[in-house]
C-alpha positions, 0 to 999 in steps of 0.5 A: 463624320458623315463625310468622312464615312461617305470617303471611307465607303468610297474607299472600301468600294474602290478597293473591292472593285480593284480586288474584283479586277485583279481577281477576274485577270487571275482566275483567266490566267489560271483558266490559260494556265489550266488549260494549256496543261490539260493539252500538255497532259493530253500530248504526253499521254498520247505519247506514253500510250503510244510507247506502251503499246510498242513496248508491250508488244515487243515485250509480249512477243519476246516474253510468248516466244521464250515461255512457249518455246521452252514449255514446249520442249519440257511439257510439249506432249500436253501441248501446254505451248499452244494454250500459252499462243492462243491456239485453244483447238491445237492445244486441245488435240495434243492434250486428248491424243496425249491422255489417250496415249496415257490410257493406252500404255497399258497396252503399249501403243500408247507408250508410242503416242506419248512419245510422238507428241512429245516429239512434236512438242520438242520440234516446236520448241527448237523451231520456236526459240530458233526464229528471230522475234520479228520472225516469231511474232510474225508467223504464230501471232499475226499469221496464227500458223498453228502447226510447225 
């Protein structure tokens, strides 16, 4: 009977030695496996970065430009339009010579500043959604041209 423990423990150790073989090749072919996808993932999320960020700012200059554009035909006296560009100090003067226009109608000239300023937003409303969007990002997002 000794024997033949001694061939069965033989037995269980040479099958334990090949599981642990066969475990060691599995475990470096997940490791290759495991990283060649962390590459493929670190390409094709490199490349959807890459295409966010044109879509992004195509969609964002064409979305700014028609928003812009049409409020400041509808609202161009508050200056609404400049606050939506970026233009805090633009947006801020239009807004305090328009409630100063407010504030003055009583006396009729403000009746004249009301509507000076909603001319000027009509200006830039027609001039904004008359550019191209290239033309458009170019000059009130890159440029910063605050004015016409």
């Amino acid at each position: 009977m000794s024997d033949e423990n001694k061939d069965l423990g033989d037995k269980a150790e040479d099958a334990f030695d090949g599981a642990k073989d066969k475990a060691k090749d599995f475990a470096k072919e997940a490791k290759e496996a495991a990283s060649e996808f962390a590459e493929e993932a670190k390409k094709t999320a490199n490349e959807f970065t890459e295409n966010a960020k044109e879509a992004f700012e195509k969609a964002g200059g064409e979305n700014k430009k028609i928003l812009a554009g049409i409020l400041a035909i509808v609202l161009g006296s508050l200056g609404i339009h400049k606050f939506i560009l970026g233009y805090q100090k633009e947006g801020i003067i239009l807004l305090s010579i328009t409630l100063v226009g407010f504030v003055l109608s009583c006396v009729g000239i403000g009746i004249f500043i009301v509507w000076i300023t909603g001319l000027i937003g009509l200006i830039e409303g027609i001039i904004y959604l008359t550019k191209s969007d290239a033309e458009f990002y170019n000059t009130y997002q890159v440029g910063k041209k605050p004015w016409f």
